[in-house]
C-alpha positions in Angstrom: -13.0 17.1 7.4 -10.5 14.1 8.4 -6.6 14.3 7.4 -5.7 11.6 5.1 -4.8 8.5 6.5 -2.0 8.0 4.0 1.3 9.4 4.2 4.6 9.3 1.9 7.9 9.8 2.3 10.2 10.1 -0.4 14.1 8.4 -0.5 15.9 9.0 -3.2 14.7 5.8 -5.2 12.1 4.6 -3.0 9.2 6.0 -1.7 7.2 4.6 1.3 3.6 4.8 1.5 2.3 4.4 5.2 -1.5 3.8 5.8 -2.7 4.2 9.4 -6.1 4.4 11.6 -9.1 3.9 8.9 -9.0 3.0 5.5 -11.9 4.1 4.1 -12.9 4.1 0.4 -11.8 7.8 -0.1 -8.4 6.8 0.8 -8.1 5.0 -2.8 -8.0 8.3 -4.6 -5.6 9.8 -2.5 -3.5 6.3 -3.0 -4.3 6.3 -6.6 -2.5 9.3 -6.9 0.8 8.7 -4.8 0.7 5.2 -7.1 0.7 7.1 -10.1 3.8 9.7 -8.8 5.6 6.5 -7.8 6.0 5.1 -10.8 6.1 7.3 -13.2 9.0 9.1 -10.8 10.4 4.9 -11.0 10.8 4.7 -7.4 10.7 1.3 -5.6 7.7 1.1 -3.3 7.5 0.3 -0.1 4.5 0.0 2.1 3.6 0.2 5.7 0.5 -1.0 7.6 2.0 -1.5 10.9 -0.5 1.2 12.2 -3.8 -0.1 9.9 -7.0 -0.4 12.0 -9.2 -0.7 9.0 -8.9 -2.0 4.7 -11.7 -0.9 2.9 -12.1 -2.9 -0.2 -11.8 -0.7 -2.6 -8.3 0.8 -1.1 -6.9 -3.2 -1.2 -7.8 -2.9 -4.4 -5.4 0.1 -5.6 -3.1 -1.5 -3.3 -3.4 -4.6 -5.6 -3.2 -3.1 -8.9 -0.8 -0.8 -7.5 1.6 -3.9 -6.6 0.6 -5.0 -10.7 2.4 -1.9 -12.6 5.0 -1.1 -10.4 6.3 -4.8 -11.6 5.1 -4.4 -14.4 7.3 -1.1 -14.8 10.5 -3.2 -13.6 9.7 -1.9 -9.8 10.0 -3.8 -6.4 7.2 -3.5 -4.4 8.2 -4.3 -0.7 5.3 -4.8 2.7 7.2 -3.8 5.0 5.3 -3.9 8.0 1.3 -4.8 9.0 -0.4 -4.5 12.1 -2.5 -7.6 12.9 -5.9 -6.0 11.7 -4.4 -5.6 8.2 -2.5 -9.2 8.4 -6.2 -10.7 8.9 -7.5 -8.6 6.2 -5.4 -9.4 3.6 -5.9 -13.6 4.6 -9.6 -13.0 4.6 -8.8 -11.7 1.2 -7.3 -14.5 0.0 -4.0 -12.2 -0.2 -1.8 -13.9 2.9 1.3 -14.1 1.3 0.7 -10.6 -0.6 3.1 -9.4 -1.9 4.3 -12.7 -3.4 7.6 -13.3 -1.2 6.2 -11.5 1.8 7.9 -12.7 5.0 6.5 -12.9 8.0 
């Protein structure tokens, strides 16, 4: 069995989520889940792909609805950081300037 490929740290009202190597489709649970701790703890989120080799699908989309309800919830959702591989990724997904405000 494989460690996760997602890591968090906790700050006091943020938390970073950090996704490296692979990004398979049983990373989304495991995303899912820090998602849900996030905001229901009402932490700001920030996320780092600097070290992504791979997006599956189905973990852009938790990403994505994970973006969704922490704004919804009156939370700032911040990329911080994304390795080329996940910069194409996210254009080929139509999501280039995801988050909304991203800078490059």
């Amino acid at each position: 069995m494989t460690d996760s490929c997602v890591e968090t740290r906790n700050r006091d009202k943020e938390q970073l989520l950090v996704v490296r190597g692979q990004a398979p489709l049983a990373e989304a649970e495991i995303l899912l889940t820090h998602a849900r701790a996030a905001i229901l703890a009402g932490r700001d989120i920030q996320l780092d792909l600097c070290e992504a080799e791979h997006l599956h699908a189905g973990v852009l989309q938790v990403l994505i609805a994970f973006e969704r309800s922490a704004r919804k919830n009156g939370l700032r959702f911040e990329l911080v950081g994304q390795s080329e591989t996940a910069r194409r990724t996210l254009a080929l997904a139509g999501l280039a300037n995801w988050p909304s405000g991203v800078s490059q």
